[in-house]
mmCIF file as Biopython writes it, N, C-alpha, C and O atoms, coordinates in Angstrom:
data_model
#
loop_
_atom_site.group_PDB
_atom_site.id
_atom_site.type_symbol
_atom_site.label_atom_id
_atom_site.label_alt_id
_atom_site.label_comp_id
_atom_site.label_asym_id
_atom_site.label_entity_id
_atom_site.label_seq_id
_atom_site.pdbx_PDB_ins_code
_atom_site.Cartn_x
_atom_site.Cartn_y
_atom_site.Cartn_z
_atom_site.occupancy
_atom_site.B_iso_or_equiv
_atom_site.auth_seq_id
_atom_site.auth_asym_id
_atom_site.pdbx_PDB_model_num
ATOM 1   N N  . UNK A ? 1  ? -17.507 -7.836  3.895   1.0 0.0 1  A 1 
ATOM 2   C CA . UNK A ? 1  ? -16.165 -7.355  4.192   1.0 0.0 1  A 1 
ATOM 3   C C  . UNK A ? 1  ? -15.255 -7.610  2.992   1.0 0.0 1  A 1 
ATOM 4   O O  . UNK A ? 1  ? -14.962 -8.738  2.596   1.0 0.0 1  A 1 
ATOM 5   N N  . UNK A ? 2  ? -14.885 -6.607  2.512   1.0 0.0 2  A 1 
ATOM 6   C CA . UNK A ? 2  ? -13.247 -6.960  1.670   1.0 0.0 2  A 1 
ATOM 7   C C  . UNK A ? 2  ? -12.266 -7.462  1.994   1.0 0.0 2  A 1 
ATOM 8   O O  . UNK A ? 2  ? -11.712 -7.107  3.034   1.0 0.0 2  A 1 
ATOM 9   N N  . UNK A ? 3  ? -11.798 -8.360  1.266   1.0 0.0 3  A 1 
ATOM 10  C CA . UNK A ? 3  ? -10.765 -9.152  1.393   1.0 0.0 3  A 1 
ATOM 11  C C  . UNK A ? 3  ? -9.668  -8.838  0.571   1.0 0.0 3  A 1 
ATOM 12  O O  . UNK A ? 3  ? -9.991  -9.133  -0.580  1.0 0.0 3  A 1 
ATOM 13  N N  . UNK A ? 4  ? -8.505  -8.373  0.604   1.0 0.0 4  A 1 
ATOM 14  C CA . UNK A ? 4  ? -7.586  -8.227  -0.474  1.0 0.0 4  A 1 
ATOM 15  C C  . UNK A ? 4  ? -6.602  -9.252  -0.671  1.0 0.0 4  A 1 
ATOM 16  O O  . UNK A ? 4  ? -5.424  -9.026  -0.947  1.0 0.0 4  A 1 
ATOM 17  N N  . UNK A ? 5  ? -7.284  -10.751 -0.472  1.0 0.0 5  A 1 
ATOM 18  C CA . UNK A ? 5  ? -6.437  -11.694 -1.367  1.0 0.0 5  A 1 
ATOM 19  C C  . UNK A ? 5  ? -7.533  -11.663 -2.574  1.0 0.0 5  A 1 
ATOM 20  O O  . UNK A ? 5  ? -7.148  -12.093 -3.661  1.0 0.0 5  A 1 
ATOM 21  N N  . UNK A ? 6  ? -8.556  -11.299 -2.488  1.0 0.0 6  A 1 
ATOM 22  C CA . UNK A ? 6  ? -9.950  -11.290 -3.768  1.0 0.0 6  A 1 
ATOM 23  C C  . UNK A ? 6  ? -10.122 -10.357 -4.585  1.0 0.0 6  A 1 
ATOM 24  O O  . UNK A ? 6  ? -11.000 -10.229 -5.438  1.0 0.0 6  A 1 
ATOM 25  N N  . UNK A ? 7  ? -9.204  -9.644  -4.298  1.0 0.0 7  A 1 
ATOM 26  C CA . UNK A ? 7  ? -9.748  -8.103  -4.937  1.0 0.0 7  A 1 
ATOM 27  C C  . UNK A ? 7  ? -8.692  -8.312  -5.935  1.0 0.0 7  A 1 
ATOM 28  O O  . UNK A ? 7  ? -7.635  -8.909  -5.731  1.0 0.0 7  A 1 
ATOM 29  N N  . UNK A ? 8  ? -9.189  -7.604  -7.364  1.0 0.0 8  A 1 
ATOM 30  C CA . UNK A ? 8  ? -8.398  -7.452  -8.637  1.0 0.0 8  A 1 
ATOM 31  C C  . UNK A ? 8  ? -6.911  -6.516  -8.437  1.0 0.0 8  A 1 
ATOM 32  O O  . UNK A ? 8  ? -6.970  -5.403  -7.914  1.0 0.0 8  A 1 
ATOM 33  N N  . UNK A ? 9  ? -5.990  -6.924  -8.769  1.0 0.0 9  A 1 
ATOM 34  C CA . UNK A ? 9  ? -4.558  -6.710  -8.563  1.0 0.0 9  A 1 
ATOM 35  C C  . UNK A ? 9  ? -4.995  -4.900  -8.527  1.0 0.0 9  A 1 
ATOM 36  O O  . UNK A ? 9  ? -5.022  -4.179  -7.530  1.0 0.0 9  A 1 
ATOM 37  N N  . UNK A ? 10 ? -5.357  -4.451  -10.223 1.0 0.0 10 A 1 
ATOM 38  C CA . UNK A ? 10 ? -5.592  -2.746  -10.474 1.0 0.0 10 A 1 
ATOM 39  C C  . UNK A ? 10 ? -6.322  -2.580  -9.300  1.0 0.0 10 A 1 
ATOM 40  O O  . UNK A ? 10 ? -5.777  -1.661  -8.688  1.0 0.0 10 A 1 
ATOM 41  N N  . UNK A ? 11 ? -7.302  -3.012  -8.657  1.0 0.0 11 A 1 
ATOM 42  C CA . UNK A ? 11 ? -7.945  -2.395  -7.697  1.0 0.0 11 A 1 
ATOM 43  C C  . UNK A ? 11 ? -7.069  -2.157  -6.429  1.0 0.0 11 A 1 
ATOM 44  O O  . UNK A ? 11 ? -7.024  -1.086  -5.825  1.0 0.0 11 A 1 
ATOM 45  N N  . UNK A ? 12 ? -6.350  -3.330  -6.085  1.0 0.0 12 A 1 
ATOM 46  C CA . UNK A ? 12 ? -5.173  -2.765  -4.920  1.0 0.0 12 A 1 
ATOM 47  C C  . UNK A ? 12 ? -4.571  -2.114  -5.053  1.0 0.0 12 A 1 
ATOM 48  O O  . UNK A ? 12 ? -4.339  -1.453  -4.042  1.0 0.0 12 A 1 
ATOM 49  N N  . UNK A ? 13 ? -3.854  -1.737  -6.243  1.0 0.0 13 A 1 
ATOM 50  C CA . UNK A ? 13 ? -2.841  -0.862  -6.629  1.0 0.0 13 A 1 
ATOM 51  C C  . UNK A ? 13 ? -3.436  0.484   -6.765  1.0 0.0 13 A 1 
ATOM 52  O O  . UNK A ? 13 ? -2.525  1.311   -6.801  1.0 0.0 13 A 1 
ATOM 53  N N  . UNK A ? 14 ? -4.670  1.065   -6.862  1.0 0.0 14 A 1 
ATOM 54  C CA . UNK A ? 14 ? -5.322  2.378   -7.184  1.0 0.0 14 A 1 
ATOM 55  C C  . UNK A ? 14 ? -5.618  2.346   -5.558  1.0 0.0 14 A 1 
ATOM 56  O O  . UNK A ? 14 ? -5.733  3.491   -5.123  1.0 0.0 14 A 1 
ATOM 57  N N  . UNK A ? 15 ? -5.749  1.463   -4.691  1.0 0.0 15 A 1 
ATOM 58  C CA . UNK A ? 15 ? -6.041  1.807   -3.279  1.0 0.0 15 A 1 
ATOM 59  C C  . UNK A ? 15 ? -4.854  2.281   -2.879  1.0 0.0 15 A 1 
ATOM 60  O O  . UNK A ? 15 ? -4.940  3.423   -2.427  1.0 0.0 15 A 1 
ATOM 61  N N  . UNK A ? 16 ? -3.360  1.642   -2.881  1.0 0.0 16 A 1 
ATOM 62  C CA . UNK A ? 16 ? -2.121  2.264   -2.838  1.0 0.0 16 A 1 
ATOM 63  C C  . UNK A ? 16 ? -1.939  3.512   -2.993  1.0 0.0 16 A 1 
ATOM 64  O O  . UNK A ? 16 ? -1.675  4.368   -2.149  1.0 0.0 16 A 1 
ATOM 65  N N  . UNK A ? 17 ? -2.124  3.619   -4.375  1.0 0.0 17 A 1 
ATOM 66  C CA . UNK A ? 17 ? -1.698  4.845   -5.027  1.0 0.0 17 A 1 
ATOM 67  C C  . UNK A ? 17 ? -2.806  5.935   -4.498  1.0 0.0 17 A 1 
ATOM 68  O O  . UNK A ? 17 ? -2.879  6.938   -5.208  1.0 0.0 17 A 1 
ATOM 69  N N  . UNK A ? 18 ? -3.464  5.903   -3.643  1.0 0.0 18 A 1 
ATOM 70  C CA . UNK A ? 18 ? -5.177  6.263   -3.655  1.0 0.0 18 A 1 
ATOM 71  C C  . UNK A ? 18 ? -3.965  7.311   -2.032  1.0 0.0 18 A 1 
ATOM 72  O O  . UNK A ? 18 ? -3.779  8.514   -1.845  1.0 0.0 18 A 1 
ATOM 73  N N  . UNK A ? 19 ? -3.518  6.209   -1.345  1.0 0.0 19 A 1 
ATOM 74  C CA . UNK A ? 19 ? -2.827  6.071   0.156   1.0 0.0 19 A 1 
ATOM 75  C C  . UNK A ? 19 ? -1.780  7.191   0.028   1.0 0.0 19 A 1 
ATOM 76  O O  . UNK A ? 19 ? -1.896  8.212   0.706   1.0 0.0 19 A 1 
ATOM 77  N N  . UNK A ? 20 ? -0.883  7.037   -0.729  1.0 0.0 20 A 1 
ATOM 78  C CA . UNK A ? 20 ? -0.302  7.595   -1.240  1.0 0.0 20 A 1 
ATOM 79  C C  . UNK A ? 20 ? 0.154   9.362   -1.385  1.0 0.0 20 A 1 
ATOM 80  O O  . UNK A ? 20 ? 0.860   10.214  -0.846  1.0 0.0 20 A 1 
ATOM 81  N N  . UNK A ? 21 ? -0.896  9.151   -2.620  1.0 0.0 21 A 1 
ATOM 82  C CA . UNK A ? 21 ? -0.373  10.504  -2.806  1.0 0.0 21 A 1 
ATOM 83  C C  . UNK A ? 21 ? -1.573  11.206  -1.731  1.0 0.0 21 A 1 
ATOM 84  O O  . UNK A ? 21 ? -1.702  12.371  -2.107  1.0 0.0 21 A 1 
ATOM 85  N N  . UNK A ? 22 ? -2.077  11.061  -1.081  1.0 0.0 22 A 1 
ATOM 86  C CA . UNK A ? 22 ? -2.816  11.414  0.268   1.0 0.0 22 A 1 
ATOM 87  C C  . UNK A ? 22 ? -1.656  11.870  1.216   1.0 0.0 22 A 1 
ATOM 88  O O  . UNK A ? 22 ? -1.643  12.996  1.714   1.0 0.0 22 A 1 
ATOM 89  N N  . UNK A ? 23 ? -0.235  10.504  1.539   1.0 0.0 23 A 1 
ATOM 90  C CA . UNK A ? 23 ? 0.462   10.848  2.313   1.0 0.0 23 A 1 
ATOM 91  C C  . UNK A ? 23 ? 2.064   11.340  1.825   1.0 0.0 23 A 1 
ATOM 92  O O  . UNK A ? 23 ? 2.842   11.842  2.636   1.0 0.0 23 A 1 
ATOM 93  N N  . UNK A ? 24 ? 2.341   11.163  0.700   1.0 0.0 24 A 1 
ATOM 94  C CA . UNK A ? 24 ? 4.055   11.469  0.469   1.0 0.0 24 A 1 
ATOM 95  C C  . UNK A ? 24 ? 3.714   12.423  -0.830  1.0 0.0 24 A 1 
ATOM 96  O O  . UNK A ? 24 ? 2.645   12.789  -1.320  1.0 0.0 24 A 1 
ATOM 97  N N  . UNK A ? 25 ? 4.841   12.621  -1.111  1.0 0.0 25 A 1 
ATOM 98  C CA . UNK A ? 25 ? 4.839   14.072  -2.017  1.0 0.0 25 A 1 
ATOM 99  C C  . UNK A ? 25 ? 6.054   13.427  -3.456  1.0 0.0 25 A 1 
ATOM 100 O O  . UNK A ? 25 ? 5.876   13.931  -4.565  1.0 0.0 25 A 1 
ATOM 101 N N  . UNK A ? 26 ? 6.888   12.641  -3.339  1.0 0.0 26 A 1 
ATOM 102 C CA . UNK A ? 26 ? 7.087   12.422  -4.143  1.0 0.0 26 A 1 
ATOM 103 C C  . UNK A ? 26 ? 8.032   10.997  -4.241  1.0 0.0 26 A 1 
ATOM 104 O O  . UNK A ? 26 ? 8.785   10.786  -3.290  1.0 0.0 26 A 1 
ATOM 105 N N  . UNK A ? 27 ? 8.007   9.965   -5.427  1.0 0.0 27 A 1 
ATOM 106 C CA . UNK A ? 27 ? 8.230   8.527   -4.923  1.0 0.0 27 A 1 
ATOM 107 C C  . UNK A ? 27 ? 8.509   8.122   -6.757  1.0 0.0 27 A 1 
ATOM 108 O O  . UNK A ? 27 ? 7.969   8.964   -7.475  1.0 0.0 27 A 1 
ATOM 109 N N  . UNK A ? 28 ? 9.128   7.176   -7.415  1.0 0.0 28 A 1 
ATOM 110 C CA . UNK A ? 28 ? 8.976   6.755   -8.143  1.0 0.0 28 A 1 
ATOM 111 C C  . UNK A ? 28 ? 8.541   5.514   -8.225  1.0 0.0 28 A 1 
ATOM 112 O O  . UNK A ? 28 ? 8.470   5.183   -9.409  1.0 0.0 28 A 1 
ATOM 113 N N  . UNK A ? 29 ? 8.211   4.663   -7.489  1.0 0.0 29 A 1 
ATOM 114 C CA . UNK A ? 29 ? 7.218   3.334   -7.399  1.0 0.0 29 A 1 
ATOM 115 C C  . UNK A ? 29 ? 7.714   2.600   -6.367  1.0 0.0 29 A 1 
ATOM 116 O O  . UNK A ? 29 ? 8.787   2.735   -5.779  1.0 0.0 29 A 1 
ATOM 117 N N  . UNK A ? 30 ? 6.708   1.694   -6.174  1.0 0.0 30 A 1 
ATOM 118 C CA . UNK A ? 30 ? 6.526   0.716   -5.066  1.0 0.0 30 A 1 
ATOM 119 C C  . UNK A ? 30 ? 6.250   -0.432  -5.527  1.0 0.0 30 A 1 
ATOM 120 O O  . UNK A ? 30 ? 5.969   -0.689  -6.698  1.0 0.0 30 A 1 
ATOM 121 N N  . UNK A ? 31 ? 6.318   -1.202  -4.596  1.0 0.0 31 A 1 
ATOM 122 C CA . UNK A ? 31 ? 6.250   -3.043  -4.590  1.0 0.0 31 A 1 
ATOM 123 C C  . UNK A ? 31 ? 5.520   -3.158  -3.396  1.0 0.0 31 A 1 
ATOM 124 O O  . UNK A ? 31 ? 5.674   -2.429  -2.416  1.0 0.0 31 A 1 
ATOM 125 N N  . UNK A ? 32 ? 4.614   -4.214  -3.509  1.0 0.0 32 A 1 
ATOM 126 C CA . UNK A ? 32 ? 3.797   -4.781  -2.197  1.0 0.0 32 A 1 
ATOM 127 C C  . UNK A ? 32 ? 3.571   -5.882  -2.007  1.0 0.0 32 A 1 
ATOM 128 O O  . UNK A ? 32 ? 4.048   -6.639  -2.852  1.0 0.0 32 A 1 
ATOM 129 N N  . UNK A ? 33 ? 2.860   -6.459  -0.991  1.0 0.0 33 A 1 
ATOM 130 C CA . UNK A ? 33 ? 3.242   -7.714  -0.557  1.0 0.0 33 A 1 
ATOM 131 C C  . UNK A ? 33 ? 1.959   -7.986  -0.033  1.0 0.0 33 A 1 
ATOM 132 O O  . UNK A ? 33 ? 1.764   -7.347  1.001   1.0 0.0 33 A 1 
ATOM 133 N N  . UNK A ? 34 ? 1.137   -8.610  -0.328  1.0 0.0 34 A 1 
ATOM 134 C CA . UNK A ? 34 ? -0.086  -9.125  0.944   1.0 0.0 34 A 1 
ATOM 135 C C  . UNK A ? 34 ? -0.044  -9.679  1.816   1.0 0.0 34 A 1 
ATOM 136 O O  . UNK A ? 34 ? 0.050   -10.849 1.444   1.0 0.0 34 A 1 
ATOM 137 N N  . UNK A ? 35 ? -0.047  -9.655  2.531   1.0 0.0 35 A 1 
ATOM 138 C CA . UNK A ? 35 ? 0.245   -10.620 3.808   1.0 0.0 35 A 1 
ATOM 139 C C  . UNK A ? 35 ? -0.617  -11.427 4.572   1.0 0.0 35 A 1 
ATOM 140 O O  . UNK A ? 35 ? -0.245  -12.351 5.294   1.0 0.0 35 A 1 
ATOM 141 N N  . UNK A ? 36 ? -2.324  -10.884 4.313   1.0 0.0 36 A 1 
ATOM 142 C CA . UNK A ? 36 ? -2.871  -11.722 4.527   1.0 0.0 36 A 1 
ATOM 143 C C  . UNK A ? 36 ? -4.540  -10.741 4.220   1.0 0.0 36 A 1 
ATOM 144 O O  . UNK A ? 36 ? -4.413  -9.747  3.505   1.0 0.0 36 A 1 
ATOM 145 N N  . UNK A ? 37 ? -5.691  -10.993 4.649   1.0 0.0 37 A 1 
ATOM 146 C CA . UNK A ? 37 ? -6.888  -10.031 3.967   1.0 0.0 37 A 1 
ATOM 147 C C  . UNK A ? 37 ? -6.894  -9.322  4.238   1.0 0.0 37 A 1 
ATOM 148 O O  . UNK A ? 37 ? -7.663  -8.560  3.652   1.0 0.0 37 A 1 
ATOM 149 N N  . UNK A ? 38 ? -6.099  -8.757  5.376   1.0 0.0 38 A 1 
ATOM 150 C CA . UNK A ? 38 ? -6.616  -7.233  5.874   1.0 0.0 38 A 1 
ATOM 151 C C  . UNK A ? 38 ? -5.228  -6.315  6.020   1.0 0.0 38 A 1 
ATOM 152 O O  . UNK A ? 38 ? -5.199  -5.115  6.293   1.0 0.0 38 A 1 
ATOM 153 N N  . UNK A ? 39 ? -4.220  -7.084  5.798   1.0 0.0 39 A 1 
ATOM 154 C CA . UNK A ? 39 ? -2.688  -6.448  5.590   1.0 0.0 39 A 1 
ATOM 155 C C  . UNK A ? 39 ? -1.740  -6.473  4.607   1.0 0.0 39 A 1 
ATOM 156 O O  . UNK A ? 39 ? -1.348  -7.524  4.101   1.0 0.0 39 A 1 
ATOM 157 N N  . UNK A ? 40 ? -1.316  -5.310  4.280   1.0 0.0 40 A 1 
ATOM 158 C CA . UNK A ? 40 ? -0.297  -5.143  2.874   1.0 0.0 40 A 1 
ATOM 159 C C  . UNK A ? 40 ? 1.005   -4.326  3.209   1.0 0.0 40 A 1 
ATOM 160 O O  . UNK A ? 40 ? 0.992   -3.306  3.898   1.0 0.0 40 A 1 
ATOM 161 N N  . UNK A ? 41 ? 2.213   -4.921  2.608   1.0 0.0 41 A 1 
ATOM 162 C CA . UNK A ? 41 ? 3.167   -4.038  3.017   1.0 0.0 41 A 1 
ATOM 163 C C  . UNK A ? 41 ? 3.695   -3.916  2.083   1.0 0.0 41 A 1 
ATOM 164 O O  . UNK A ? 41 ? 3.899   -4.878  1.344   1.0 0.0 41 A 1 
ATOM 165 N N  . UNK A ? 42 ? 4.219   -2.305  1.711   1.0 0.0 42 A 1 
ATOM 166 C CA . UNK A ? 42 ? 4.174   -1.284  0.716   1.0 0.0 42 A 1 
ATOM 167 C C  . UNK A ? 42 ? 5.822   -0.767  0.865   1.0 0.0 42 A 1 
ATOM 168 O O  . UNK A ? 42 ? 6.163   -0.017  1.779   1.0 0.0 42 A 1 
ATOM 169 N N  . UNK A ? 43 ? 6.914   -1.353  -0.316  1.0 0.0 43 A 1 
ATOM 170 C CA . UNK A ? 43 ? 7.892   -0.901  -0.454  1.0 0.0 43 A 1 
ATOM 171 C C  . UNK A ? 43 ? 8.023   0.196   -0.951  1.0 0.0 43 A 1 
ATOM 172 O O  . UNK A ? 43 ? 7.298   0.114   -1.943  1.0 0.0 43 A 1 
ATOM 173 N N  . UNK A ? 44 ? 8.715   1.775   -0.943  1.0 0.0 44 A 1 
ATOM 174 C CA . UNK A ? 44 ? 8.799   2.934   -1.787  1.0 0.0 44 A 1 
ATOM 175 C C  . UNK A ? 44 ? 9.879   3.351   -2.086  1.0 0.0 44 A 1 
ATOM 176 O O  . UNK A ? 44 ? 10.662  3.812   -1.255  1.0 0.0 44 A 1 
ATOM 177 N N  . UNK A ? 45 ? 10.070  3.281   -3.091  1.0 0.0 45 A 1 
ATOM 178 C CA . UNK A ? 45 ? 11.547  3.824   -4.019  1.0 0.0 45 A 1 
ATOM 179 C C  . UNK A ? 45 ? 11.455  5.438   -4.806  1.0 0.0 45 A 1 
ATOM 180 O O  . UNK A ? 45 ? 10.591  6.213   -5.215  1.0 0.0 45 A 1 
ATOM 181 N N  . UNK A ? 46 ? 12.881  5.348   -4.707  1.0 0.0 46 A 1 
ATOM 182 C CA . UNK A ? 46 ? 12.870  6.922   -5.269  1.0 0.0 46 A 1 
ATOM 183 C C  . UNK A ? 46 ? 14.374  6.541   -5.775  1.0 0.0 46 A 1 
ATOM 184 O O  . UNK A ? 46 ? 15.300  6.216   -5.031  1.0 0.0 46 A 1 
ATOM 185 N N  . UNK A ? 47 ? 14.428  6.658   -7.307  1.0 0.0 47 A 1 
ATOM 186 C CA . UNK A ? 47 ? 15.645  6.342   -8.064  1.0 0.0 47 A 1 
ATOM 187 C C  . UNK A ? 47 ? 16.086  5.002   -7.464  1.0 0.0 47 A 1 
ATOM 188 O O  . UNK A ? 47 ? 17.229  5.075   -7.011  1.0 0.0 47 A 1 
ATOM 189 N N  . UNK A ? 48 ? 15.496  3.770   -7.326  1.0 0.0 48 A 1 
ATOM 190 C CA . UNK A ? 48 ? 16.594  2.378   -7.047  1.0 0.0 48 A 1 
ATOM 191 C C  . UNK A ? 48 ? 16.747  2.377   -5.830  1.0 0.0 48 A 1 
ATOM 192 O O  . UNK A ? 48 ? 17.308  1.461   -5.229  1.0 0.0 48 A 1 
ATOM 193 N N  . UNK A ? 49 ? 16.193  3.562   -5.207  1.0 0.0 49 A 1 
ATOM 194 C CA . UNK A ? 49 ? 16.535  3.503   -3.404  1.0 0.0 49 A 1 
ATOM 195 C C  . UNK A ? 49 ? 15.469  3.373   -2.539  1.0 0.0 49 A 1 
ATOM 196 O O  . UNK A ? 49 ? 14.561  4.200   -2.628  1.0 0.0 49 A 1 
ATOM 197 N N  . UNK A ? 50 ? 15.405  2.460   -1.690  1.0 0.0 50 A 1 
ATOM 198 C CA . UNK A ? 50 ? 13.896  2.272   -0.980  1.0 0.0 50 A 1 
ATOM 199 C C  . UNK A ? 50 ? 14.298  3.372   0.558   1.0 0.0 50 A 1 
ATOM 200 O O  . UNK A ? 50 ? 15.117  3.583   1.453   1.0 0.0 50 A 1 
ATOM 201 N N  . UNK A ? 51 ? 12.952  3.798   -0.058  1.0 0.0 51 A 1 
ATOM 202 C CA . UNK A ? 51 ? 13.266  4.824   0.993   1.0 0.0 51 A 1 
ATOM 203 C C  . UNK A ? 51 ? 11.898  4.943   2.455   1.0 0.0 51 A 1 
ATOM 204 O O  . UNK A ? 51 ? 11.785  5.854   3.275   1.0 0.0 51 A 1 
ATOM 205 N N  . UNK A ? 52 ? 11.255  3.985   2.355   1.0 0.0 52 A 1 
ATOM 206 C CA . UNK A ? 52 ? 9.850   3.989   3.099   1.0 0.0 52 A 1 
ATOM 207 C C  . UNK A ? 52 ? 9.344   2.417   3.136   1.0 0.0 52 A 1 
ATOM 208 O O  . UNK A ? 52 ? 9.157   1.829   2.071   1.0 0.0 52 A 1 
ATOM 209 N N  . UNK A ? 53 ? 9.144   1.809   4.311   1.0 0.0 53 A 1 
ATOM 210 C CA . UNK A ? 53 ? 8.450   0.692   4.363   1.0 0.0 53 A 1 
ATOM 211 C C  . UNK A ? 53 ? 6.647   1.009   4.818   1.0 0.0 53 A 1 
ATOM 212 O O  . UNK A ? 53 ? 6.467   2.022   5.494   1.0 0.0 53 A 1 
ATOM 213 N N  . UNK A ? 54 ? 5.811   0.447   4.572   1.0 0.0 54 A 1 
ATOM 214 C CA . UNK A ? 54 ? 4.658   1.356   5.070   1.0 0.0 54 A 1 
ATOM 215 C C  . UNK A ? 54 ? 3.650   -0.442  5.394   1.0 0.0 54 A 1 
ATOM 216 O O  . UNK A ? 54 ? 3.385   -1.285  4.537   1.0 0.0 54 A 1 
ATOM 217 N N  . UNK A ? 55 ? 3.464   -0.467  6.238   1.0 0.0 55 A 1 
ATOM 218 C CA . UNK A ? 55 ? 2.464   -1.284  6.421   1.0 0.0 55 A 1 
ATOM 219 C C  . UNK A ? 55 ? 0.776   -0.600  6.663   1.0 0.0 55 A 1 
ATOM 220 O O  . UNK A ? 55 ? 0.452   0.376   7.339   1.0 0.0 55 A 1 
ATOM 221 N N  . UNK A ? 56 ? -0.112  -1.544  5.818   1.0 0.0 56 A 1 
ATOM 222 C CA . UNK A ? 56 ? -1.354  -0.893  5.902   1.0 0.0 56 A 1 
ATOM 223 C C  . UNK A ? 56 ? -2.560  -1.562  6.470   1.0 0.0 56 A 1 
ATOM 224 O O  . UNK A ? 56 ? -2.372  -2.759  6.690   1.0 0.0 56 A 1 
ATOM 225 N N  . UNK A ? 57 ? -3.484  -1.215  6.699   1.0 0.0 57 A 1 
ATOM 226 C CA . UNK A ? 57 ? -4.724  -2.575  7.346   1.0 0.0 57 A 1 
ATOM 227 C C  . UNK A ? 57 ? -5.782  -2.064  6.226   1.0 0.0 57 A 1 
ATOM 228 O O  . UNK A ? 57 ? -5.743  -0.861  5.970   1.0 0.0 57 A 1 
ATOM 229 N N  . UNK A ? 58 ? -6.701  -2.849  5.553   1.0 0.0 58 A 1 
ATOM 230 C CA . UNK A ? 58 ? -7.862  -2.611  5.516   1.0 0.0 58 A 1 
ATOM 231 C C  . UNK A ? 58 ? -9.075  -2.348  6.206   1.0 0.0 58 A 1 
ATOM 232 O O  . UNK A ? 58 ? -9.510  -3.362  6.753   1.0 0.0 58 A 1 
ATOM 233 N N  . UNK A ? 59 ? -9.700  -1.430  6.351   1.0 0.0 59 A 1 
ATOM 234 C CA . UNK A ? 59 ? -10.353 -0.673  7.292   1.0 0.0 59 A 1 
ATOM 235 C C  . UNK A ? 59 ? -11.593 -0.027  6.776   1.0 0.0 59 A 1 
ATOM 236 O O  . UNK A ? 59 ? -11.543 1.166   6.479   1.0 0.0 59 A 1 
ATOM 237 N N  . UNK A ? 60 ? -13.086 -0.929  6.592   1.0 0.0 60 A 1 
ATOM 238 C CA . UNK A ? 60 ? -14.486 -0.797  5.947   1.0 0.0 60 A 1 
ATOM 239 C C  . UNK A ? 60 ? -13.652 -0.338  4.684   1.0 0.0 60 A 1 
ATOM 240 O O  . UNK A ? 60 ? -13.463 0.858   4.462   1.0 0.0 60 A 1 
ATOM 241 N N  . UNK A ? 61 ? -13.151 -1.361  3.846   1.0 0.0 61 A 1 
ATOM 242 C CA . UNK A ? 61 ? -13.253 -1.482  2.296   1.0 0.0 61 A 1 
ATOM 243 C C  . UNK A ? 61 ? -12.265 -0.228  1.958   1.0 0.0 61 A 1 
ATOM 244 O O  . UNK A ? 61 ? -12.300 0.176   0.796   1.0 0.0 61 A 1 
ATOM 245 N N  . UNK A ? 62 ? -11.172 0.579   3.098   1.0 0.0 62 A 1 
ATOM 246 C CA . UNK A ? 62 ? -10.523 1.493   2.818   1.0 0.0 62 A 1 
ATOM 247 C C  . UNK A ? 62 ? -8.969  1.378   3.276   1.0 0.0 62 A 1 
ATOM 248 O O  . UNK A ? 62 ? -8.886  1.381   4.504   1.0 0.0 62 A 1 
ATOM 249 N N  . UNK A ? 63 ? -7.496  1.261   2.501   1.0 0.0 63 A 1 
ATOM 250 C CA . UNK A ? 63 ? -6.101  1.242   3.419   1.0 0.0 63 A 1 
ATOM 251 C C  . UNK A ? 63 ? -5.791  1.866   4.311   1.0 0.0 63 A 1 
ATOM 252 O O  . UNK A ? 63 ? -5.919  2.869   3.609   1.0 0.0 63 A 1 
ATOM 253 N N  . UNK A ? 64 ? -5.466  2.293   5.305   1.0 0.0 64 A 1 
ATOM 254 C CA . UNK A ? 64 ? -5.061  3.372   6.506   1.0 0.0 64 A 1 
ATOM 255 C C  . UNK A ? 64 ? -3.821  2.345   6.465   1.0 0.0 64 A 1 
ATOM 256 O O  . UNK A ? 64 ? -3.651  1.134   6.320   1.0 0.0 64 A 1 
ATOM 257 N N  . UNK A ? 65 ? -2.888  3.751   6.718   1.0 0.0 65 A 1 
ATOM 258 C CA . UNK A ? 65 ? -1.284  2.923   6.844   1.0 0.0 65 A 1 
ATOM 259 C C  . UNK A ? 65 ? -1.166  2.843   8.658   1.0 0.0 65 A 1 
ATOM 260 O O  . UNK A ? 65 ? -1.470  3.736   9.449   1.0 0.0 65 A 1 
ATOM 261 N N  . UNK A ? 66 ? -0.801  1.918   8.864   1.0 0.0 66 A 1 
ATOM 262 C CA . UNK A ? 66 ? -0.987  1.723   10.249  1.0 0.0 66 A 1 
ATOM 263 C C  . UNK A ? 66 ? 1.040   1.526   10.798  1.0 0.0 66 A 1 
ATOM 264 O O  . UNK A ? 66 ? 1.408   1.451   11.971  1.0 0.0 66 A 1 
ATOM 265 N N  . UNK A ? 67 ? 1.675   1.501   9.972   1.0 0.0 67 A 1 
ATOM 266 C CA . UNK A ? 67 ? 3.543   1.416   10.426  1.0 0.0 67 A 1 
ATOM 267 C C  . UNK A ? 67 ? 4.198   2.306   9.644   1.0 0.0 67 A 1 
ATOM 268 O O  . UNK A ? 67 ? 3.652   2.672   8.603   1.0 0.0 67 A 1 
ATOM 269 N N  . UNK A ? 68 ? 5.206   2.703   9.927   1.0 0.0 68 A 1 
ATOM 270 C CA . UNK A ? 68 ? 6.289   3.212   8.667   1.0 0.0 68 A 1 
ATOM 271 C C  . UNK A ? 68 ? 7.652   3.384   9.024   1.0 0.0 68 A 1 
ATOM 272 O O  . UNK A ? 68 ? 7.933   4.399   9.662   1.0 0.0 68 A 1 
ATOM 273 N N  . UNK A ? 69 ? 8.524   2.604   8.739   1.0 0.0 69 A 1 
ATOM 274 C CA . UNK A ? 69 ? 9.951   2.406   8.605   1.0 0.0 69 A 1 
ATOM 275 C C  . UNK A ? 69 ? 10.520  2.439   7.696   1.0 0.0 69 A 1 
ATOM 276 O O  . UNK A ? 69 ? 11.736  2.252   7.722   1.0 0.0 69 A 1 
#
């Protein structure tokens, strides 16, 4: 099982970005937060303005966003 307190920072961040442009269309960056091995929560900005909170689970070695506020 994957754990994403173990996994290399680039590797979370290409799973993000992986999440991503799968689900939104346009964003100028994010900030995240681990929260623990199987949960990450994903700030999204667009110009200085957060415009999307997204919580995600790890799910067989893959993110599925599971919240969004």
């Amino acid at each position: 099982m994957t754990d994403l307190l173990k996994l290399d920072w680039d590797n979370v961040e290409d799973m993000i970005k992986s999440v991503l442009e799968d689900k939104i269309r346009v964003y100028d960056y994010f900030n995240y937060f681990i929260i623990d091995s199987e949960h990450i929560l994903v700030k999204i900005y667009e110009e200085d303005k957060e415009i999307f909170t997204v919580k995600m689970e790890l799910r067989i070695g893959k993110l599925e966003v599971v919240e969004v506020s």
